[in-house]
Steps between C-alpha positions, in 0.01 A plus 500: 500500500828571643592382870804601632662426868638792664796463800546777738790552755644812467457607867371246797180374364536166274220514251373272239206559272353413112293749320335456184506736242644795703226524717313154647624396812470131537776425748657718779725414761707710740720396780544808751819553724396772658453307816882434507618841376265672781748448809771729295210776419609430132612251212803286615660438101674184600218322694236622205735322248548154731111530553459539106709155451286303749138636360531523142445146380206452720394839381518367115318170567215675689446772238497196219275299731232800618353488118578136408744574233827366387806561295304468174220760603808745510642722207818711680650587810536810683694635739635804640870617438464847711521735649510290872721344730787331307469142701178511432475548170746244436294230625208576299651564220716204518191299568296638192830413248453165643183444457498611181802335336308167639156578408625620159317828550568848356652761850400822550679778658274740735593862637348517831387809492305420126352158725370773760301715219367199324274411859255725273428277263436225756159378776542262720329135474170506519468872417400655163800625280499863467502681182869563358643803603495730139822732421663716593500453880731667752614232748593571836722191631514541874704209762737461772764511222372757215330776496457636126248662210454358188346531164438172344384555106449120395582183674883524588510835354605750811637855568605568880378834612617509834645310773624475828886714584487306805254318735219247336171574669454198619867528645402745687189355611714234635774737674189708659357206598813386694532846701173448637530222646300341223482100367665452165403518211424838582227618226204320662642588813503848450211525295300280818639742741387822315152403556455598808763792415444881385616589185600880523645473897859462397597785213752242299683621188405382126798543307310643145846549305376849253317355205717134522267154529817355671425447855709538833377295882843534662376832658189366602659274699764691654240726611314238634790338665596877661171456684526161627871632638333817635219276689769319655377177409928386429556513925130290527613278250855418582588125523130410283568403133342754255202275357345430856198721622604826734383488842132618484629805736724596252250468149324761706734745516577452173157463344576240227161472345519898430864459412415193268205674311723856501752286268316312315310811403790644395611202274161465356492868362793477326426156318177666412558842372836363276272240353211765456757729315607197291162373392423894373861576330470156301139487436469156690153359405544292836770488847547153578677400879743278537714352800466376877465928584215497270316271785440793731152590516564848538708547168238294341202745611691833435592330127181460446321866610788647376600409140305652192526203326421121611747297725507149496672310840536133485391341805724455819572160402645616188687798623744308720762299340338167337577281172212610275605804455853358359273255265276798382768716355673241353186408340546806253899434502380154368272636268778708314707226509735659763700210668794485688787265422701265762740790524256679723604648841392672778494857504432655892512874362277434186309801420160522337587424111411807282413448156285766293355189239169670512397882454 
């Protein structure tokens, strides 16, 4: 039995967690700032770090104090190094060395993006553990800051097959989001608005790139920004910051639930067909979802009719940016005896580490 606490700060949500064995969740704690990021329509970096600073011991002391355990009950520490915000990071990172120069505990050093994939192998409390994903899978790692296709062979073992050349999906959920008049964050936003919203009304381009599984939503949303401009929505909204609602006269005219579904149509059918031709070209025996973008009901549904092999999605809860995702991976990390040293640093640009251990 291995239990390992997790520490998660790379963006604006301070997270705290211990998992045992890769996969239990007995303790889970996230402190949200999207509250005090909403008035800018988007993360402020130095009020996320400050906010990080204030929240993170309480953070620790509730996670330990959720389950009943303490320092003994613990074999390593885990935090994240990157990619993310480089105040951010710092703080947790810092934080973790601390805790586990004093504890006298082993560290572990988690990719993001590898925390993100590992939401597979977890349930949440109360709810029965799935059965492990088997290999190879093709994952498809979709946020507000990466948007990218992956084979993953073995635990830690990965081989990027595509990837964004500009805008993250979840980006440009966000940036749609604010030229409607939308709240922040703008993925549930959107995704609420598109309910009452047709699908086909607005013809929006999906930038397919030939045979590549990169993937390309900076046209997207210049085309959907040409349309807010041609609806004349910048005259009705002059003086009125970009997050706050349009005057109802003006969502008419522009017909934001149509406009809302018309995009995030368009997103969804990329994400799905690249992962679709992923799964067949590398024989995936499963797709597993990964990310706050992997949320959205609608990707989840098309995933699911779609794909001609089984798709695991973690739950919402796990998909957005939380601590026992950072624990799970390192569980593995652990495992292989993987630690970092007191030399670590944060790395904002960290990619997803590729390493072909297994065939």
């Amino acid at each position: 039995m291995t239990r390992i606490l997790g520490i998660e700060t790379s963006c604006d949500e301070t997270a705290v967690a211990v998992v045992q064995d890769g996969r239990l969740i007995l303790s889970d704690v996230v402190a949200s700032q999207i509250d005090l990021h909403r008035q800018y329509g988007g993360v402020f970096p130095e009020m996320a770090s400050r906010q990080h600073i204030v929240t993170i011991v309480p953070a620790i002391r509730q996670a330990m104090e959720q389950f009943g355990l303490t320092w003994p009950d613990i074999d390593a520490v885990a935090t994240t190094y990157g990619p993310g915000l480089p105040g951010s990071l710092l703080v947790g990172l810092n934080v973790a060395k601390g805790l586990a120069w004093s504890q006298e505990l082993p560290l572990v050093a988690v990719n993001h993006l590898e925390a993100h994939i590992h939401a597979n192998w977890l349930a949440l409390p109360g709810q029965p553990l799935p059965q492990a994903p088997g290999f190879p899978v093709v994952c498809l790692v979709v946020s507000g800051g990466h948007t990218l296709l992956a084979l993953m062979s073995d635990h830690g073992a990965y081989r990027v097959l595509g990837q964004t050349l500009d805008d993250a999906a979840g980006e440009a959920f966000d940036k749609v989001a604010r030229l409607l008049g939308l709240s922040y964050p703008g993925g549930p936003a959107i995704q609420e608005a598109a309910k009452n919203g047709d699908p086909t009304a607005f013809q929006l381009p999906r930038a397919w790139l030939g045979d590549s599984l990169d993937f390309s939503f900076s046209g997207l949303k210049t085309a959907v920004l040409h349309l807010v401009e041609d609806s004349d929505v910048q005259a009705a909204r002059r003086g009125r910051k970009l997050a706050t609602p349009l005057p109802p006269a003006v969502m008419r005219r522009l017909a934001v639930p149509d406009l809302a579904a018309s995009f995030q149509e368009a997103v969804v059918d990329v994400l799905v067909e690249k992962t679709r031709r992923a799964a067949e070209q590398c024989r995936a025996v499963e797709v597993l979802l990964a990310g706050g973008v992997a949320a959205n009901e609608r990707l989840r549904t098309r995933m699911r009719q779609v794909l001609p092999v089984p798709v695991r999605i973690p739950a919402p809860a796990l998909c957005t940016d939380n601590a026992a995702i950072v624990a799970s991976a390192a569980y593995w990390r652990f495992q292989r005896g993987d630690l970092a040293g007191w030399g670590l640093d944060i790395e904002p640009n960290a990619r997803l580490p590729e390493v072909a251990r297994a065939a």
